[in-house]
N, CA, C and O atoms as a GROMACS GRO file, in nm:
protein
  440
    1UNK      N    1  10.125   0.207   2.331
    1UNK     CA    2  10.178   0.259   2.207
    1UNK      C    3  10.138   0.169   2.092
    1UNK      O    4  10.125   0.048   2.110
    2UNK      N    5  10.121   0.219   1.986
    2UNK     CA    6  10.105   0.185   1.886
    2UNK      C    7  10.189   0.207   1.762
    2UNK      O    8  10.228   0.316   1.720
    3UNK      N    9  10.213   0.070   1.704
    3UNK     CA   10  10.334   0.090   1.618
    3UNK      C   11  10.263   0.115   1.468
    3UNK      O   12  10.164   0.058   1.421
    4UNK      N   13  10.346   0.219   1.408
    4UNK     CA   14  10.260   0.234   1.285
    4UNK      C   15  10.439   0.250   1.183
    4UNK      O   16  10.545   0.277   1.239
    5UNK      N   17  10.428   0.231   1.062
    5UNK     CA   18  10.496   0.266   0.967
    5UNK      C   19  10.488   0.283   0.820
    5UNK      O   20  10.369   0.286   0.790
    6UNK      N   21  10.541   0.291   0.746
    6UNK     CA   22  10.502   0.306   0.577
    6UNK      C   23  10.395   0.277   0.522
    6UNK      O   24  10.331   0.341   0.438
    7UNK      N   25  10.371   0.156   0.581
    7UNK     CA   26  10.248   0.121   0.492
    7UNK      C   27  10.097   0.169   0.539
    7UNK      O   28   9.987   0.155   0.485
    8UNK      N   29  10.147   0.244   0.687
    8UNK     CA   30  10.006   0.345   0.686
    8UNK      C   31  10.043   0.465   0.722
    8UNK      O   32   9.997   0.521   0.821
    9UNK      N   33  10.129   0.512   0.648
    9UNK     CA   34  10.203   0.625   0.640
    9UNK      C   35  10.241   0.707   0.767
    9UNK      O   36  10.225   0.829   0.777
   10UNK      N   37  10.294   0.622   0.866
   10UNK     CA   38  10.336   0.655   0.981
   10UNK      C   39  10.180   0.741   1.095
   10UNK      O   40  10.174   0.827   1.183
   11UNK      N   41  10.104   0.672   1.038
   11UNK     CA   42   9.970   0.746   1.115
   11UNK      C   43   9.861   0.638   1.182
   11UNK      O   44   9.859   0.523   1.137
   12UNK      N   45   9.786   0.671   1.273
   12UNK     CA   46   9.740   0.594   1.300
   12UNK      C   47   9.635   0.567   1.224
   12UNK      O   48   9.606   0.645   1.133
   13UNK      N   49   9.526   0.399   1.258
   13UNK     CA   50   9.423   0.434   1.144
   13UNK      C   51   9.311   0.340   1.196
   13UNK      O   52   9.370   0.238   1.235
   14UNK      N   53   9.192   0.327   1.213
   14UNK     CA   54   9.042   0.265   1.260
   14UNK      C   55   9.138   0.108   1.253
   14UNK      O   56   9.165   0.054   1.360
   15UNK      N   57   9.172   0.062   1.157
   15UNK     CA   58   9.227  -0.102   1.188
   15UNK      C   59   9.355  -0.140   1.334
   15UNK      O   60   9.389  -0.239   1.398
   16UNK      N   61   9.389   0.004   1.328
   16UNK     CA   62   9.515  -0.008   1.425
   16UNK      C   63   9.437   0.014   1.518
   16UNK      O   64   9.442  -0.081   1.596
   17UNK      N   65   9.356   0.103   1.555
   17UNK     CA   66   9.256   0.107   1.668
   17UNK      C   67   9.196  -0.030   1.751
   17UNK      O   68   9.196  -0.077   1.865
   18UNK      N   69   9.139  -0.064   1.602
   18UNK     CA   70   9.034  -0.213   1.673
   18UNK      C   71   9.140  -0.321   1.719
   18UNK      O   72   9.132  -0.378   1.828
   19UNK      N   73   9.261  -0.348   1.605
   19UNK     CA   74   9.410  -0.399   1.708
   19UNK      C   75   9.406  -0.412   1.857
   19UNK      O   76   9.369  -0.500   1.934
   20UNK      N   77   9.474  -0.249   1.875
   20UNK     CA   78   9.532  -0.216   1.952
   20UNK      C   79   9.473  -0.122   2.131
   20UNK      O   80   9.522  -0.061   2.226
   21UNK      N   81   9.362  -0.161   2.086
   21UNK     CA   82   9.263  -0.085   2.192
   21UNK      C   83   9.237  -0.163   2.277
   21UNK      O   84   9.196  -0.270   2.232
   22UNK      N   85   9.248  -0.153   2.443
   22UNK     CA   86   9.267  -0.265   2.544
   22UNK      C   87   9.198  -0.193   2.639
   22UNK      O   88   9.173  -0.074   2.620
   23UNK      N   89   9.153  -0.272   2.777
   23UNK     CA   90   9.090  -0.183   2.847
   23UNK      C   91   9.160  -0.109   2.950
   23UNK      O   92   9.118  -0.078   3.062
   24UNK      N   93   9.273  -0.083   2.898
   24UNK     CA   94   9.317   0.078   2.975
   24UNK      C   95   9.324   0.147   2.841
   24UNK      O   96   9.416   0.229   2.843
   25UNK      N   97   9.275   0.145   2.752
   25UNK     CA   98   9.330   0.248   2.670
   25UNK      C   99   9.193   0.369   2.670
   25UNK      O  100   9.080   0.321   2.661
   26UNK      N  101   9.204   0.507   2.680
   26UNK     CA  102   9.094   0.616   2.717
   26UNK      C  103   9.086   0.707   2.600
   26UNK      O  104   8.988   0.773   2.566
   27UNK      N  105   9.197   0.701   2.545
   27UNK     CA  106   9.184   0.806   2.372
   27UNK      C  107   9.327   0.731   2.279
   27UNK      O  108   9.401   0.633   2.278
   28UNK      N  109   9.303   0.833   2.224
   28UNK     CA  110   9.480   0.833   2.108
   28UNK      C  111   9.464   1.008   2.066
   28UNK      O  112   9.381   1.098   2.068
   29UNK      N  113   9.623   0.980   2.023
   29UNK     CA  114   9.636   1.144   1.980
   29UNK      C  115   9.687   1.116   1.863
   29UNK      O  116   9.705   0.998   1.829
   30UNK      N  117   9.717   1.214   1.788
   30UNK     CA  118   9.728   1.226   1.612
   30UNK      C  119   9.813   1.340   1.616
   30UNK      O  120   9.818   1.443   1.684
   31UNK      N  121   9.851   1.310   1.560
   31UNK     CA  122   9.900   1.483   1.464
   31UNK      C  123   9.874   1.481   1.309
   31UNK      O  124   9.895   1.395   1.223
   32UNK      N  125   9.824   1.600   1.306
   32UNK     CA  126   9.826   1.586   1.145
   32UNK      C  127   9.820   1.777   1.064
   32UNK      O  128   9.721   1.849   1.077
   33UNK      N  129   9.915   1.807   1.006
   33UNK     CA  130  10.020   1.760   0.943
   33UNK      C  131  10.094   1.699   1.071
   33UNK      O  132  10.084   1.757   1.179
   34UNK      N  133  10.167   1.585   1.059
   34UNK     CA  134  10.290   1.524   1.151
   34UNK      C  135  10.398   1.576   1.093
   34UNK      O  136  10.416   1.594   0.972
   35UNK      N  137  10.496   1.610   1.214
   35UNK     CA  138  10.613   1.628   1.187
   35UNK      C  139  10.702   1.503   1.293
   35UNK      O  140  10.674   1.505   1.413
   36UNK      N  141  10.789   1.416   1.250
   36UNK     CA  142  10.861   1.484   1.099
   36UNK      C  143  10.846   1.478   0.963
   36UNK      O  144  10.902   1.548   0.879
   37UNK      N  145  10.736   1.358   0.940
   37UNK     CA  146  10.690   1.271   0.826
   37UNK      C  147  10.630   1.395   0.709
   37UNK      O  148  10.678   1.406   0.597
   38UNK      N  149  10.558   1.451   0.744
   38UNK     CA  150  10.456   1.552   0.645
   38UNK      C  151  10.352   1.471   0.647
   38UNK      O  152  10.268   1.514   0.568
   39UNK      N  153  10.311   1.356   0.710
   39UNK     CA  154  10.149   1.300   0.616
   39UNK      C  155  10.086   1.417   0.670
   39UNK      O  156  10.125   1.502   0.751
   40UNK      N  157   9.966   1.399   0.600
   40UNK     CA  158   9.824   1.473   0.653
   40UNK      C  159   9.728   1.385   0.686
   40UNK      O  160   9.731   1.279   0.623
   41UNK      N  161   9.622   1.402   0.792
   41UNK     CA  162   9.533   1.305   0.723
   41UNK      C  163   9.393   1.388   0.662
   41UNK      O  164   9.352   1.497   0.701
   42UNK      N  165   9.340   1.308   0.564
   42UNK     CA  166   9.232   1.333   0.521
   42UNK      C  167   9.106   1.338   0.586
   42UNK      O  168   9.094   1.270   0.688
   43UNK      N  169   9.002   1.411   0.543
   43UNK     CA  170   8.892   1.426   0.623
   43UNK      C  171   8.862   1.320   0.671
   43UNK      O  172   8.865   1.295   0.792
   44UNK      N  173   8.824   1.226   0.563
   44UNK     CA  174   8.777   1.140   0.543
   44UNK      C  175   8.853   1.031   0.708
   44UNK      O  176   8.806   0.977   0.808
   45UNK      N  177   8.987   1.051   0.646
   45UNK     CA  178   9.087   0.933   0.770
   45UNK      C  179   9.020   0.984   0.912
   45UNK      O  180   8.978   0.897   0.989
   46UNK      N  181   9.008   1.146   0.953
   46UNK     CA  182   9.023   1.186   1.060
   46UNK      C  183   8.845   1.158   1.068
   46UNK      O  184   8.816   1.170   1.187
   47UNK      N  185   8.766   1.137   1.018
   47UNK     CA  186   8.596   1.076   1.040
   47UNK      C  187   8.638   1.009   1.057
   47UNK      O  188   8.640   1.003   1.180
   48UNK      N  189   8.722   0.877   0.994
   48UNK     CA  190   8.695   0.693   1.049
   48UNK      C  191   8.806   0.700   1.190
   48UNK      O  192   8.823   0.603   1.265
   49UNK      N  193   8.858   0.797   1.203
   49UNK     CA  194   8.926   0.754   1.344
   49UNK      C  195   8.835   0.826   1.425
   49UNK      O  196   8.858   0.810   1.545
   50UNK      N  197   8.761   0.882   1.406
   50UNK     CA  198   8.688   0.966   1.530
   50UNK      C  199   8.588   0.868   1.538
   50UNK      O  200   8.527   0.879   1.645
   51UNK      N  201   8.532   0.748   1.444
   51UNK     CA  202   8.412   0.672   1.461
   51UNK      C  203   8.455   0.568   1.535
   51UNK      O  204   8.382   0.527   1.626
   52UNK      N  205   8.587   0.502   1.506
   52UNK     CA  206   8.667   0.388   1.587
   52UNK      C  207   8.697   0.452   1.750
   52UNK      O  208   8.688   0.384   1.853
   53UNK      N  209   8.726   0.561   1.747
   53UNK     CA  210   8.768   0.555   1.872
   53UNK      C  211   8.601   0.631   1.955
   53UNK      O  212   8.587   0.621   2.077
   54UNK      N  213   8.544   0.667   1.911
   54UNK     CA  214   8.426   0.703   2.010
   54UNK      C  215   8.337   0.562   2.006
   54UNK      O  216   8.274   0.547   2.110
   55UNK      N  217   8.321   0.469   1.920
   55UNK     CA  218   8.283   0.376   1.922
   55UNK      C  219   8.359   0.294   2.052
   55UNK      O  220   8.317   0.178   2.057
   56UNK      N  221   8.416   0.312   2.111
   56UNK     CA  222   8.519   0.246   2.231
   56UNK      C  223   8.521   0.343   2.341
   56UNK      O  224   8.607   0.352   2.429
   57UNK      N  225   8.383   0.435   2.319
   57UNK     CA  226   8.364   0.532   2.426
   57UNK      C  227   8.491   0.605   2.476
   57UNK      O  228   8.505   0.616   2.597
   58UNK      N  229   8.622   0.675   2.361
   58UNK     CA  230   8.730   0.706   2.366
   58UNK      C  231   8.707   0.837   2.342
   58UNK      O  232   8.599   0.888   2.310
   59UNK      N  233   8.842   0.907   2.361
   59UNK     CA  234   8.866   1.062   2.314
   59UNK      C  235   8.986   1.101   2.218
   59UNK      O  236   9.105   1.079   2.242
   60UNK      N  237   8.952   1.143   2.141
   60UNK     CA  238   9.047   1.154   2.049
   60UNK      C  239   9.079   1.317   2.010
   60UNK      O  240   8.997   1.401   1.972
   61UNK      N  241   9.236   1.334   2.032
   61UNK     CA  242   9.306   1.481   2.027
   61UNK      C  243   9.408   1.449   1.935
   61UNK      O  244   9.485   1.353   1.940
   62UNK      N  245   9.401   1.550   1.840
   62UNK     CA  246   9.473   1.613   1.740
   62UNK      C  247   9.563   1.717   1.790
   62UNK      O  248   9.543   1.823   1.850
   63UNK      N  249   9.692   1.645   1.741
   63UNK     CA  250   9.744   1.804   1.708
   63UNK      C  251   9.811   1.785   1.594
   63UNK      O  252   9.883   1.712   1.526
   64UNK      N  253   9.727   1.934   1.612
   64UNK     CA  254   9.731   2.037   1.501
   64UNK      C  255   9.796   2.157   1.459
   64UNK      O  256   9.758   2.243   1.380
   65UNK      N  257   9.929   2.147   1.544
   65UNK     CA  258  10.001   2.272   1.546
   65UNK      C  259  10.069   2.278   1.400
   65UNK      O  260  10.118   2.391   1.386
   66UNK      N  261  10.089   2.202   1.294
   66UNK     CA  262  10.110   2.225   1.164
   66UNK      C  263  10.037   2.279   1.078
   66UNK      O  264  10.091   2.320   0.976
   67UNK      N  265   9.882   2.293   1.098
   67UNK     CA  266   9.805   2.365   1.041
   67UNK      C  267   9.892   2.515   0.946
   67UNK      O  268   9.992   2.574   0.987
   68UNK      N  269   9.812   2.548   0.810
   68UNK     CA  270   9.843   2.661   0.822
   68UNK      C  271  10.010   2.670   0.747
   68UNK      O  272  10.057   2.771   0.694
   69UNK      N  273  10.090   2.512   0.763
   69UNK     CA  274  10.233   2.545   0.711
   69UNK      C  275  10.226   2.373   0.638
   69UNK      O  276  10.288   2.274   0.677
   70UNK      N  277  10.143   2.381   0.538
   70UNK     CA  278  10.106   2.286   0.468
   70UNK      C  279  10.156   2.376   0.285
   70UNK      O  280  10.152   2.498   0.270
   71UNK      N  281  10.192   2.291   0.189
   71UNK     CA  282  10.206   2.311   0.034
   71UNK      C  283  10.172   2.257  -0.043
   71UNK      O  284  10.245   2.161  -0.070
   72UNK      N  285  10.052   2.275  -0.129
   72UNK     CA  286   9.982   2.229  -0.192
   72UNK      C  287   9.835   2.189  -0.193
   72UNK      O  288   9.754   2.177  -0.284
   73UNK      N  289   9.826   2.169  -0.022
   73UNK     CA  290   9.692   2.112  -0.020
   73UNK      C  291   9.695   2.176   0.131
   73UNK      O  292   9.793   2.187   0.204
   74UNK      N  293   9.544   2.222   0.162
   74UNK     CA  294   9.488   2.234   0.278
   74UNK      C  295   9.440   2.170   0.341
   74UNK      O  296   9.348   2.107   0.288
   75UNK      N  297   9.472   2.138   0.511
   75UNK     CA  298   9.490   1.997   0.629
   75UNK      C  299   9.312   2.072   0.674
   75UNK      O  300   9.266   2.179   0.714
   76UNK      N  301   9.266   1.942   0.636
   76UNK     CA  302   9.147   1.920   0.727
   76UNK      C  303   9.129   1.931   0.861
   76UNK      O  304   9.215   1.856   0.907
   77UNK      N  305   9.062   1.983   0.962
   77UNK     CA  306   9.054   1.961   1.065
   77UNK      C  307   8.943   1.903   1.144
   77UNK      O  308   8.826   1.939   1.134
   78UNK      N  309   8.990   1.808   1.225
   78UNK     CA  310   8.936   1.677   1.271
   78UNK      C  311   8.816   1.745   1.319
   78UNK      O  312   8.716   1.677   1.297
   79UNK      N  313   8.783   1.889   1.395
   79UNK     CA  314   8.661   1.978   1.447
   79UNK      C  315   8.581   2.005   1.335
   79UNK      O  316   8.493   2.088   1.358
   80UNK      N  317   8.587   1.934   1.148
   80UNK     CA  318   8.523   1.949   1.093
   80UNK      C  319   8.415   1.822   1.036
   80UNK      O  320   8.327   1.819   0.950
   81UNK      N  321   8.485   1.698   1.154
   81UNK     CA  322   8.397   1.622   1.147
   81UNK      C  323   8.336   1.525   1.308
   81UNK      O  324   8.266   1.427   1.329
   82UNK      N  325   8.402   1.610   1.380
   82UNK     CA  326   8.397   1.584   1.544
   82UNK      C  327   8.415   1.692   1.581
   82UNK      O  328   8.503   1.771   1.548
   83UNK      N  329   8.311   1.705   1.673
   83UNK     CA  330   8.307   1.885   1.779
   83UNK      C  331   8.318   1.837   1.907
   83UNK      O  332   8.329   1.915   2.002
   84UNK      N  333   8.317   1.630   1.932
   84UNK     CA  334   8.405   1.658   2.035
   84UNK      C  335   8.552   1.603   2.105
   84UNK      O  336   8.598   1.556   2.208
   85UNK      N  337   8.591   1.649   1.949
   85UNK     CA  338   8.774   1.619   1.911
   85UNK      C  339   8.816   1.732   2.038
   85UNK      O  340   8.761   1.834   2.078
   86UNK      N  341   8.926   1.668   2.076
   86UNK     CA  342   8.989   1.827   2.142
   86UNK      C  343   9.136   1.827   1.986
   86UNK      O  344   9.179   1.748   1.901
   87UNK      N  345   9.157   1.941   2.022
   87UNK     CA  346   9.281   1.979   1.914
   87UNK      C  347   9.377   2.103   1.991
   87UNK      O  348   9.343   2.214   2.030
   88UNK      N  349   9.491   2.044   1.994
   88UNK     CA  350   9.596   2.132   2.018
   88UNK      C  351   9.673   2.207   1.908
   88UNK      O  352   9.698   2.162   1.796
   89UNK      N  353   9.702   2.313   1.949
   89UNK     CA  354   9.764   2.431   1.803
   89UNK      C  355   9.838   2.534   1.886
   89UNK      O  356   9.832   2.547   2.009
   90UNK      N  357   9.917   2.612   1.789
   90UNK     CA  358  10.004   2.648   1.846
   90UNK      C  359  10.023   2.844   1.750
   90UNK      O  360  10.000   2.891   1.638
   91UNK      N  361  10.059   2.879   1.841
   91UNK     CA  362  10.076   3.046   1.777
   91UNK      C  363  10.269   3.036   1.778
   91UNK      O  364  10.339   3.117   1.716
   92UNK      N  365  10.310   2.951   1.838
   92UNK     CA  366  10.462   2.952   1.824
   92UNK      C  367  10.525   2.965   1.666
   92UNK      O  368  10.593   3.049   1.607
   93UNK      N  369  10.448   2.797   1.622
   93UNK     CA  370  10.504   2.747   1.466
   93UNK      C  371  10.484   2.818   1.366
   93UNK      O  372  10.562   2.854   1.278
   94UNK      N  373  10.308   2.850   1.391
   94UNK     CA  374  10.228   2.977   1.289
   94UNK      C  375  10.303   3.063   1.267
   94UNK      O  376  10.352   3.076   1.154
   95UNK      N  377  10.344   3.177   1.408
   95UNK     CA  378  10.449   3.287   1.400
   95UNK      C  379  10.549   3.302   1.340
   95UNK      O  380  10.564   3.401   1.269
   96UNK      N  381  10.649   3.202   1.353
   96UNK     CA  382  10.766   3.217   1.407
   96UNK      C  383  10.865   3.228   1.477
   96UNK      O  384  10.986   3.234   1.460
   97UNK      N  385  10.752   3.231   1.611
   97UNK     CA  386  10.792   3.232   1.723
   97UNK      C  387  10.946   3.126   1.799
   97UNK      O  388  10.933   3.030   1.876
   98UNK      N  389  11.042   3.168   1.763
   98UNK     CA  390  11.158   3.061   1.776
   98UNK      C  391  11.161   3.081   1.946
   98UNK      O  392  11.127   3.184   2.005
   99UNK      N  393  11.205   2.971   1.999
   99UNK     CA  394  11.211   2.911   2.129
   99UNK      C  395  11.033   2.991   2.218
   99UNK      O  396  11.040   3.051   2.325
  100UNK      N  397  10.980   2.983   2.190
  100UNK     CA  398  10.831   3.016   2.251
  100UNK      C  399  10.784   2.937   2.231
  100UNK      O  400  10.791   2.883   2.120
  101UNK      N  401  10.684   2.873   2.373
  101UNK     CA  402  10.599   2.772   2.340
  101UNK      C  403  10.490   2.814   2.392
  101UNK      O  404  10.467   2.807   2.513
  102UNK      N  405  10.387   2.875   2.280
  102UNK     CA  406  10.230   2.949   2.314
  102UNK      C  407  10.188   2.909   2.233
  102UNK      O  408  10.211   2.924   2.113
  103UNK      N  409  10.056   2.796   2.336
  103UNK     CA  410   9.956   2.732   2.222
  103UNK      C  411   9.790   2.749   2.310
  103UNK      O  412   9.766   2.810   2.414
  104UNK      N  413   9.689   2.666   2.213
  104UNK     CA  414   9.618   2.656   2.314
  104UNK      C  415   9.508   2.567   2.256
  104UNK      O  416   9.518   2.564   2.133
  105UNK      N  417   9.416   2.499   2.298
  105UNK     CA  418   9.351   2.355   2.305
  105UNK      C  419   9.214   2.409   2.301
  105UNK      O  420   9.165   2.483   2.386
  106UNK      N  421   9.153   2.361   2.184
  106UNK     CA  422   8.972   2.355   2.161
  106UNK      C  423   8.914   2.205   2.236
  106UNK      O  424   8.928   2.096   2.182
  107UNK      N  425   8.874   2.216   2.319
  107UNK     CA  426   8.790   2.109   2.429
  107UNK      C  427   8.655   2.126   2.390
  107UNK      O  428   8.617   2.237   2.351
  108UNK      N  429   8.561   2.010   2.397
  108UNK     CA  430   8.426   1.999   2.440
  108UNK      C  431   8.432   2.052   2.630
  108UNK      O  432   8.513   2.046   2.722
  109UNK      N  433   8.258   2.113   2.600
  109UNK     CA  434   8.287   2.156   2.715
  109UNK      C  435   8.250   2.101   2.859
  109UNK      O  436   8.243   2.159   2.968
  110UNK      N  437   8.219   1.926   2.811
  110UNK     CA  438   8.253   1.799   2.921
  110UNK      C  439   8.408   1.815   2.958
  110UNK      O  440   8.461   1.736   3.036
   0.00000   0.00000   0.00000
C-alpha cells in the first residue's frame, strides 16, 4: 500500500511509484474520478503514471467507473494514452442501477 494524501491529492503519482515500488510489487490501480475525494487525474498525470509503472515492467488498471458523472470538466481516460492500461467501468453508477453490480474491464489482449 501506498500512502497518499492532500498534498497529492489523495492519488497516486510517478514519485510515489519510484518510492514505493519493491520487488513484489506487479501493477497499481487508480481510480479516477475517485470516490470519495472527486480528484480526477489529468491526461497528462495518467501518461506519467503509465511511464513509471511500465518502466518497472508493471501493469497499471484504472478504474474508471466514475466516468461520465464528472461537472465541469471531462475525465481523461488512461486508454487515451496507454492501450495497455486495463480499465474497469461500470453500467451500475452510469445507470442508476441501485444495488446492481454490472461492470466490465478493457484488457490488452496479453
Amino acid at each position: 500500500l501506498v500512502p497518499v494524501g492532500p498534498d497529492v491529492r489523495y492519488q497516486l503519482t510517478p514519485d510515489l511509484v519510484e518510492r514505493y515500488w519493491d520487488q513484489d510489487s506487479v501493477g497499481a490501480l487508480v481510480a479516477s474520478p475517485a470516490n470519495p475525494t472527486g480528484t480526477v487525474l489529468s491526461r497528462d498525470e495518467l501518461a506519467g503514471l503509465s511511464t513509471a509503472i511500465k518502466a518497472r515492467n508493471g501493469h497499471l488498471v484504472v478504474d474508471e467507473i466514475y466516468h461520465g458523472l464528472t461537472y465541469g470538466a471531462d475525465a481523461a481516460s488512461v486508454l487515451e494514452v496507454e492501450d495497455s492500461a486495463c480499465v474497469l467501468n461500470s453500467f451500475s453508477k452510469y445507470f442508476g442501477m441501485t444495488g446492481w453490480r454490472l461492470g466490465w474491464l478493457v484488457a490488452p489482449p496479453a
